[in-house]
C-alpha positions in Angstrom: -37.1 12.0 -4.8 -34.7 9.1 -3.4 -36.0 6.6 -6.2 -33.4 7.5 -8.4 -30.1 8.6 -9.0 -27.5 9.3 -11.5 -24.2 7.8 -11.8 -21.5 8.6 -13.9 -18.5 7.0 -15.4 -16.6 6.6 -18.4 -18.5 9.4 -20.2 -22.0 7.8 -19.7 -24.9 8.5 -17.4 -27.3 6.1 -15.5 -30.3 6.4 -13.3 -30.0 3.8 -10.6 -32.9 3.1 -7.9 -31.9 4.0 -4.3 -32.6 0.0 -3.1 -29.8 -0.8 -5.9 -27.0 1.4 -4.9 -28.0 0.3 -1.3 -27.6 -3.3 -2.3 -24.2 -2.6 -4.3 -22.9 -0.7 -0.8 -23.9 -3.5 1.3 -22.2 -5.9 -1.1 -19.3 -4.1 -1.1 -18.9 -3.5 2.9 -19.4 -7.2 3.6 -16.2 -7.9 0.6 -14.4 -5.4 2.4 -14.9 -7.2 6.1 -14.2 -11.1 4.4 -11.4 -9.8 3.0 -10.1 -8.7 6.9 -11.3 -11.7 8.3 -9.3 -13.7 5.5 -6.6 -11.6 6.4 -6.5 -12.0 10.0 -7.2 -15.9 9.4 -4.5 -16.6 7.0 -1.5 -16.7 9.2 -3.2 -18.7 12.1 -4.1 -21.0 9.3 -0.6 -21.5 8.3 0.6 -22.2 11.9 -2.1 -24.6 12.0 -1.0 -26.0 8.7 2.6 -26.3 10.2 1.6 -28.5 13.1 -1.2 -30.7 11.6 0.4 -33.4 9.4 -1.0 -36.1 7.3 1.0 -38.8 8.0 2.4 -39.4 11.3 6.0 -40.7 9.8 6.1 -36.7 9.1 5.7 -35.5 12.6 9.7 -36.2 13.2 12.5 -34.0 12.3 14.5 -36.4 11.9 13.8 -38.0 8.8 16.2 -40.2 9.0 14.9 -42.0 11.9 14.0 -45.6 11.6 10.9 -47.3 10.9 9.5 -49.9 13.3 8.2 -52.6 12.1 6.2 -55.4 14.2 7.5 -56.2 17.5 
């Protein structure tokens, strides 16, 4: 019968329905795939991070340069 299984660990026993351990795989697969797509992501994010500034007195590299002011 698939109903039920037994899982062991740490010197116990436990049944656990088929739909649960299905569930528990699932969950795990999809971590497993976020985690490479965070992984892939992170560094484009960073480059992103690199060229998107807040203020645009910080888009020079020069941070010396002068500040105009009115006219």
């Amino acid at each position: 019968m698939e109903a039920e299984f037994l899982a062991r660990g740490k010197g116990t026993e436990t049944l656990i329905h088929s739909q649960v351990r299905k569930i528990k795989e699932e969950d795990e697969n999809i971590r497993h795939w976020l985690l490479a797509q965070m992984i892939e992501i992170r560094p484009m994010l960073r480059e992103l991070k690199k060229r998107v500034t807040q203020s645009p007195l910080g888009q020079s590299s020069d941070s010396n340069r002068p500040i105009p002011v009115g006219n």
